[in-house]
C-alpha positions, 0 to 999 in steps of 0.5 A: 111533821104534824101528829096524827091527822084529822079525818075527813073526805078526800077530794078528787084532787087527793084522789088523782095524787094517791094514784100517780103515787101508786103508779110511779112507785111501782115503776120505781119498785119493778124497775129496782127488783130488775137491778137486784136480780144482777146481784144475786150470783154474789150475795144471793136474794138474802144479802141483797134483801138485807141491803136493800133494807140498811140503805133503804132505812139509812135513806128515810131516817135521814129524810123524815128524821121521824123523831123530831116528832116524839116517840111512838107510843105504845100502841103505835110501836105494836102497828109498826112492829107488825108493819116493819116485819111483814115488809121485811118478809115480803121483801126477802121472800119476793127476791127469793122467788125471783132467783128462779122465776121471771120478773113478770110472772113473780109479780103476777103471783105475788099480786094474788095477795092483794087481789084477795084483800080486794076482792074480800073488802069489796062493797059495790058491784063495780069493783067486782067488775073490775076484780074479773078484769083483773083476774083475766089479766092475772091468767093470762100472765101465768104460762099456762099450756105455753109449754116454754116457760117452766114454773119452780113450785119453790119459787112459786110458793116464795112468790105465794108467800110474799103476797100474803105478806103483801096483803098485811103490809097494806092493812097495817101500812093504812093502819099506821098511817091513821095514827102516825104521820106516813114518813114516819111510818115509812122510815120506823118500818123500813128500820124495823125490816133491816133490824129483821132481815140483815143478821139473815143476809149476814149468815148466807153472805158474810163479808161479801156484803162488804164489797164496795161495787155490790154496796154502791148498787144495792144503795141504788136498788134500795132508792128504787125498791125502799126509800121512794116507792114506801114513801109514796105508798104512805101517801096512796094508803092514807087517800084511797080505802084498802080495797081501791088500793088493792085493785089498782095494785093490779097494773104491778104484774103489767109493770114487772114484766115491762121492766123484766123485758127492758132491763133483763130481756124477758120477752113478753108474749101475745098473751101477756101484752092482751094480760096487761091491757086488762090490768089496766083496764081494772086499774083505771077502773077503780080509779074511777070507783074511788073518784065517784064514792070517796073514803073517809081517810084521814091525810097529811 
């Protein structure tokens, strides 16, 4: 793995790899949180946290082996420590909010996190186009007035929470990608979220962690939610500038509440299937921002 990588203007063709990336990962991530949410009744959103992170870590530092690279330095090991907690923290406080809320509709609070990045690094009149499209999608996913759908204040604020949680995981997953190469970032983050949250999910599960049916589908989730969507995150950080990325994490509440309804039944509504063409609307709105006015990012 090569050192810090030069700067210069990414193509459309590393445009168009960041965004399949992004895409794939967040199918991968929703699709994952689906499986997680089955193993809540045993171990709880904290062992299944915790889990998720152990394999997730175990997964990359096989593959990356980011040592072979030398050493953090210094100010490298301060970003990924920043790095490593706000993922840990976004991931324990999402599956918190899913233990009472359904998929779509975390997803779709959680996403308020990103969007405000967004819409505070925007430059052009086009991303405030595509950050309203947005923003009609998101209300029309939140249930209001539809009367049979309660909202958990609790699991609403966890949902809260993890966005802002969300936000710092993609300042400084950009931030470190610029100094680091991204395995490395991704397999020292991920370790650095287990090293957080397992002595957690070890006070509220204990030896249930332990149980072989739970390890091998938390090994599952952790492929799905961890070691493949944080790798190709690393990817889509180091090709499009933070707000691209943020705006077309808008698709994500569309995508949670397509995997909430193949994989746990949670019927999507009129109004969210209108919701979700907007969000992708925006999505491949600001694809096209990114495509027409390049960022100067540095690659692998």
């Amino acid at each position: 793995m090569q050192g810090p990588p030069s700067q210069h203007v990414s193509s459309p063709r590393s445009v168009l790899i960041a965004v399949i990336a992004v895409i794939f990962a967040m199918f991968s991530v929703t699709a994952g949180a689906a499986v997680a949410k089955g193993l809540f009744g045993d171990i709880g959103p904290e062992g299944m946290t915790g889990l998720r992170n152990a394999f997730g870590a175990l997964i990359l530092l096989a593959f990356w082996r980011p040592w072979r690279a030398g050493w953090p330095n210094p100010a490298q090991i301060k970003l990924l420590l920043i790095y490593g907690v706000n993922l840990g923290v976004m991931n324990l406080l999402y599956y918190m909010s899913l233990r009472t809320l359904p998929l779509g509709l975390a997803v779709a609070i959680e996403f308020i996190g990103p969007f405000s990045l967004a819409l505070l690094n925007s430059r052009q009149w086009r991303d405030i186009v595509w950050l309203i499209i947005a923003l009609a999608g998101l209300i029309m996913l939140l249930p209001f007035g539809s009367g049979h759908i309660a909202v958990d204040p609790l699991g609403a604020l966890y949902a809260l929470g993890a966005g802002a949680a969300w936000a710092m995981y993609i300042v400084f997953g950009q931030k470190a990608g610029a100094v680091m190469a991204s395995g490395r970032v991704t397999a020292y983050g991920t370790s650095i979220a287990a090293l957080v949250i397992m002595p957690i999910a070890w006070l509220h599960a204990g030896p249930a962690l332990l149980v072989a049916p739970t390890l091998a589908m938390a090994l599952v989730v952790a492929l799905f939610s961890s070691a493949i969507p944080y790798s190709l995150d690393m990817i889509a950080l180091t090709r499009l500038p933070t707000r691209t990325f943020g705006i077309l994490m808008s698709v994500e509440p569309a995508i949670g509440a397509f995997s909430g309804f193949v994989i746990l039944g949670e019927d999507l509504t009129l109004r969210q299937q209108v919701a979700i063409l907007c969000v992708i609307v925006a999505s491949f709105g600001s694809t096209i921002s990114a495509s027409k006015s390049l960022p100067i990012t540095p690659e692998l």
